[in-house]
N, C-alpha and C positions, 0 to 999 in steps of 0.2 A: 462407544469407541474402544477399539480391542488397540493393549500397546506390547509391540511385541516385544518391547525389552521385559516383561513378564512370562516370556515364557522362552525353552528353549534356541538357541541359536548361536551363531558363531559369530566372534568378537574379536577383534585384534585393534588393539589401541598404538599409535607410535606418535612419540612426541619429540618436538625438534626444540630448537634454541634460539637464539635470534641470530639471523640473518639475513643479507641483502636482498632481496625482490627488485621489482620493478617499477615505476610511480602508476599509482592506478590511473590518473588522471589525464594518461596517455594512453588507455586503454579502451576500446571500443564497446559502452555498455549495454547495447541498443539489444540486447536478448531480455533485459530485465523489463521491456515493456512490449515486447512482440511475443502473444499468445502462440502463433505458429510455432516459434523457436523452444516452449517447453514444455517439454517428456511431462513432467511434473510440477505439482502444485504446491509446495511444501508452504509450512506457518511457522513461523517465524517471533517468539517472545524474548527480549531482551527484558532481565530483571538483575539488580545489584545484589551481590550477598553482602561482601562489606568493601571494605575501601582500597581492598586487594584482585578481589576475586569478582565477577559477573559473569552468571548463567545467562545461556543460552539456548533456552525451551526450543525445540526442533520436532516438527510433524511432517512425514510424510505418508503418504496411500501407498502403498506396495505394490494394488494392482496397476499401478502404471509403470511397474519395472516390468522388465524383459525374463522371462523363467524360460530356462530352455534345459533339455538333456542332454549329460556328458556323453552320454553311450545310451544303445539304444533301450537299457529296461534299467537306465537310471531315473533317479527322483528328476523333476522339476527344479530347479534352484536358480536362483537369481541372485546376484554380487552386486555390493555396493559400497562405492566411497564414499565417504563424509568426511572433507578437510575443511580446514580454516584459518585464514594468516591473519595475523592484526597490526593493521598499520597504523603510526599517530595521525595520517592525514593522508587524502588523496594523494597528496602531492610527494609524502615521502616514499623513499625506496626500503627504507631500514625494517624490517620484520620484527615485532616485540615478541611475539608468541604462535608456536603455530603448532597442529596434530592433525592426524589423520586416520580413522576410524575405520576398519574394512568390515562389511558384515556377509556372511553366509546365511540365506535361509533356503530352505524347502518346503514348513512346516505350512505358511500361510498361501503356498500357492492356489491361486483361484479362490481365495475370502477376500472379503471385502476389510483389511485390515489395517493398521499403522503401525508406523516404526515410530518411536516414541525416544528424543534422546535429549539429556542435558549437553551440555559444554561449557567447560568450566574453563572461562578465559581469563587469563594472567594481565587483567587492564587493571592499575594502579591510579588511585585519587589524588588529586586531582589535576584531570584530563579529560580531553576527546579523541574518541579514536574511529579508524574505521575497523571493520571485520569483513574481511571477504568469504564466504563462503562455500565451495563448489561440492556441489552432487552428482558422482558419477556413475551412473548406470554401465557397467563394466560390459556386459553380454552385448547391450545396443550398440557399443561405443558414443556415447554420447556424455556431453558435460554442461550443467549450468552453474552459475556463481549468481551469488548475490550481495549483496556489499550494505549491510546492515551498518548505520551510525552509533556509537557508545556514546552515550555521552554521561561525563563524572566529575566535572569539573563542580557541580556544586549535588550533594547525595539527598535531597530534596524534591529533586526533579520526577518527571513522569515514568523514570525508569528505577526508581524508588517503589514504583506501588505494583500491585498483580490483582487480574480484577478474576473472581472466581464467580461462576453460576450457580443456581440453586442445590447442583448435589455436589459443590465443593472442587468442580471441574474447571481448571485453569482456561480462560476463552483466551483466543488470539486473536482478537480486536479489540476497539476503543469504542464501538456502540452497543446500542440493545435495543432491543425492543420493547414496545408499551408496558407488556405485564413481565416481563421479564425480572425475576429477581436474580440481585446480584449482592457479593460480597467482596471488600479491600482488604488489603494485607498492606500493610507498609514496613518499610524496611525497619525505622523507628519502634522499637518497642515498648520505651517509655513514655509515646504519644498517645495522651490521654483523649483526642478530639481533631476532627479534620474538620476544616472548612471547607463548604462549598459554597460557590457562586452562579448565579444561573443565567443565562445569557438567551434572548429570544430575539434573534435579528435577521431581515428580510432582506436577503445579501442581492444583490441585482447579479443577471450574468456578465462572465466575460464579456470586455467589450474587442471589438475585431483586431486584429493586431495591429493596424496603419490609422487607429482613434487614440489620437493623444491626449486627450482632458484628463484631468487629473481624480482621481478617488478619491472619495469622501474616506474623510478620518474616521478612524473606531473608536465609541464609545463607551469607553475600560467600564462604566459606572454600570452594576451588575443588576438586572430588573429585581433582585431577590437574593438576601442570602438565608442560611444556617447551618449548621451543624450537623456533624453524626458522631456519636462516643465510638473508642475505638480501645479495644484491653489487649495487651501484650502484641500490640500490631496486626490485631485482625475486626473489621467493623462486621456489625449483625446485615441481615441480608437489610436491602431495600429494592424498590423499584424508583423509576422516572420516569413518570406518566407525559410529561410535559415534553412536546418538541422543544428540539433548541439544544444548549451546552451546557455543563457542569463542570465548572471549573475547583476541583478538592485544593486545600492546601492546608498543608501543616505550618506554615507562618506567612499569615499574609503583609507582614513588610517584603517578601523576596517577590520574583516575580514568577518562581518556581510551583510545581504542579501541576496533577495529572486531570486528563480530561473526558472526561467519558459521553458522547455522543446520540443524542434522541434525535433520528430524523426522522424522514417519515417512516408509513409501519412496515413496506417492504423491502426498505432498503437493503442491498445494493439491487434487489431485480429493479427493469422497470415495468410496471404490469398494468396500476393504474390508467386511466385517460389523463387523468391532472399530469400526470409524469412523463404519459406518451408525448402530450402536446410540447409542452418546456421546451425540451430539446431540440425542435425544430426551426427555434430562433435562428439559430447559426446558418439556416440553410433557407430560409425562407424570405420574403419583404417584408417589408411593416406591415402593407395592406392586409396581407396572405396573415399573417400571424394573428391581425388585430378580426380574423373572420376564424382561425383557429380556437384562437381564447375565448371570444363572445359567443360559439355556438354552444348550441344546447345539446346537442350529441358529438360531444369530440372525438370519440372513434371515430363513427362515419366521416365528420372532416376529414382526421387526421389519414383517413387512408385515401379517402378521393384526391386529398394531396399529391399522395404516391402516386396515383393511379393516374392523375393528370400530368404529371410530371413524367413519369415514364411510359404510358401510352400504352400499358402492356400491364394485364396484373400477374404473371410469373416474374416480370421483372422488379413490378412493384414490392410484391412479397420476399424476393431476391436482396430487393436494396432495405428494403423495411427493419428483415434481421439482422444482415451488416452497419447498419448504422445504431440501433437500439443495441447490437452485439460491442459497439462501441462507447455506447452511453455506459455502459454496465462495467466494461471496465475500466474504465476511465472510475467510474465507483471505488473498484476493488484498488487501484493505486495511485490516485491522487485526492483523496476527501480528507480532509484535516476540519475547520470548523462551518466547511461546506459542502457539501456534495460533490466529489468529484471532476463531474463533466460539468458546474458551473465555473471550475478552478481555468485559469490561463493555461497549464497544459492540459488540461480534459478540452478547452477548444479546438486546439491546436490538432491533439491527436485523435478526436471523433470525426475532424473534418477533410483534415489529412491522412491519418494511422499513422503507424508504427512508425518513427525516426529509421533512416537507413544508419545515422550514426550517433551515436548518446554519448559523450565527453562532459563528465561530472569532476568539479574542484570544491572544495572547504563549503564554498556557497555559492556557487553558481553550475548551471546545468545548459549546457548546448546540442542541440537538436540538430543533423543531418539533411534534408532529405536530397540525394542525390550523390553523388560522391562524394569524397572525402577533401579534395584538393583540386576540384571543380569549381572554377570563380563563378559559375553559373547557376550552384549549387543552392536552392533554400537551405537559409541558417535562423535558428530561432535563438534566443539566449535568455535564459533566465536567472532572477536572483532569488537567493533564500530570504524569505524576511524573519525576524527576527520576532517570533510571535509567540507572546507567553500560554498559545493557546495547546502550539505543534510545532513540531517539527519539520511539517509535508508542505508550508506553505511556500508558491514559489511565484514572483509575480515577472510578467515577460516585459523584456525591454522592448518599447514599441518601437515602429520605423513607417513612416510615409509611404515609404519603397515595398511594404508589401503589399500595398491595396490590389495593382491588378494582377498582381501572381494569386490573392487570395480570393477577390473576386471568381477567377478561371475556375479554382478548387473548389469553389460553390457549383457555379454551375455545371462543372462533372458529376455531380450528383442532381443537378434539378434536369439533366439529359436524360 
């Protein structure tokens, strides 16, 4: 991976103060989960330096900016902003910290390259805060935000630690794979030892949103522990062979700690048959599922499925990628200590898509579909729970009332 703050290019840094904004949680966030709405794919690492200051690792591809010529036997050049406000919470208006970054280049036009940046945000311990971020592709006219959580309220937590790969390479995720080796950094540099805990549990899916029974409780008691030494805050490489969780911690009376993720070995694609069938819970009967699961070739089911169900195999193959195109990102932004599209919003959005409107508070998240101030509108509501595992976790408040709105949304896909 090529970063292009290594090598030539133009820079202009401006930094503000604090001042009034807007409350985010009046604000319409439904682009952070509709693939159509972004230009760009950026990654995104929140790490503490000390109990003043937290970076903000930033990756974007370049070639998905816009290069165009000023004049006609000019270079290629492409503009772009990188700003970001920091609020103490959805809900406030007050601005703690905010800059904006402008870049010029020409040099990477047409490579496959990255823009590689820190940010060096003025969030004070301890607290929570949010960060908005927006990436502006100047030449397209276009903008996206993202609205990253800090959390500092205790310097122990999962944003204490930076997980690096075998040649020393900061990853932007929380899994790995089978042979994958990896190394920690912790903030802590007097920390002689981390604990880990390992957790192997066979989580059932989502159940439909108008099923009120209640879920079984989690069982904190960890199938396995031990240790890894750790010298001046960095641990020798390891892997984790074993599906399932890893829960590190530097004192385990808190409930603090980062967690590092073994699913299965291709996650987030889905490629398998074991992975293709899964997902078709949501959309299938019990019968149909229970002739899924027990066949001996679950390809051929799983598409005679399709094929039966929409009567046409262009159509099948049509609805086959939009749906599994679903599974997969449902992967990419909502898996915390499960996969994704097993989570209550991976239901929700594989079976419906994209929210028309996304209204996010402190701990809770409401879903659109249809207008905004339409009494006739689906509305979905979710809480954060409060999980020593993640962050991402968010379970829906159920309702009676949606069984045959959710029903109909089944069968627009078994048509």
């Amino acid at each position: 991976m090529k970063y292009l703050n290594k090598i030539p290019f133009l820079l202009i840094l401006l930094l503000f103060g604090c001042s009034v904004g807007y409350e985010l949680s009046q604000q319409n966030l439904s682009g952070t989960y509709d693939p159509q709405l972004r230009f760009t794919q950026p990654e995104f690492l929140i790490a503490h330096t000390n109990d003043s200051i937290t970076n903000v690792y930033l990756h974007v591809n370049l070639s998905e900016f816009l290069y165009t010529r000023e004049n006609e036997n000019g270079k290629y050049i492409a503009r772009i902003e990188i700003s970001y406000s920091l609020y103490e919470s959805y809900e406030s208006k007050i601005i703690l910290d905010s800059a904006a970054l402008f870049y010029t280049d020409s040099i990477e036009y047409g490579l496959n390259s990255t823009l590689s940046e820190v940010l060096f945000v003025k969030a004070k311990a301890p607290g929570d805060y949010i960060l908005k971020v927006s990436i502006l592709d100047i030449h397209r006219g276009k903008e996206l935000s993202y609205y990253l959580p800090i959390y500092k309220k205790s310097m122990i937590g999962s944003q204490s630690f930076m997980l690096f790969d075998k040649d020393s390479s900061l990853l932007f995720r929380n899994y790995i794979s089978p042979n994958e080796n990896v190394s920690l950094k912790y903030l802590n540099i007097s920390q002689e030892k981390l604990f880990v805990h390992y957790y192997k549990r066979d989580f059932p899916l989502a159940r439909p949103p108008f099923v009120l029974d209640k879920e079984q409780a989690f069982n904190y008691k960890a199938d396995s522990t031990f240790s890894i030494p750790v010298f001046n805050g960095n641990s020798h490489q390891f892997n984790l062979v074993k599906e399932g969780f890893y829960f590190f911690q530097s004192d385990t009376n808190s409930r603090e700690g980062f967690t590092i993720y073994r699913y299965y070995d291709d996650f987030p694609v889905i490629s398998s048959a074991e992975h293709v069938i899964s997902p078709l819970r949501y959309i299938s009967t019990q019968r149909e599922y229970d002739i899924l699961t027990s066949s001996s070739n679950k390809k051929l089911t799983a598409d005679s499925f399709w094929l039966v169900n929409t009567g046409h195999p262009n159509r099948a193959r049509q609805l086959i990628s939009r749906y599994y195109n679903r599974v997969q990102e449902a992967n990419n932004m909502f898996s915390s200590f499960l996969e994704g599209w097993k989570t209550d919003r991976g239901m929700v959005y594989i079976v419906l898509g994209p929210p028309n409107y996304v209204y996010r508070a402190t701990n809770t998240e409401n879903w659109v579909y249809g207008e905004a101030g339409n009494p006739g509108s689906l509305r979905f509501s979710f809480i954060r729970v409060n999980n020593p595992f993640t962050n991402n976790d968010y379970n829906l408040y159920r309702n009676p009332m949606f069984k045959e709105t959710w029903y109909n949304s089944v069968e627009n896909w078994r048509r």
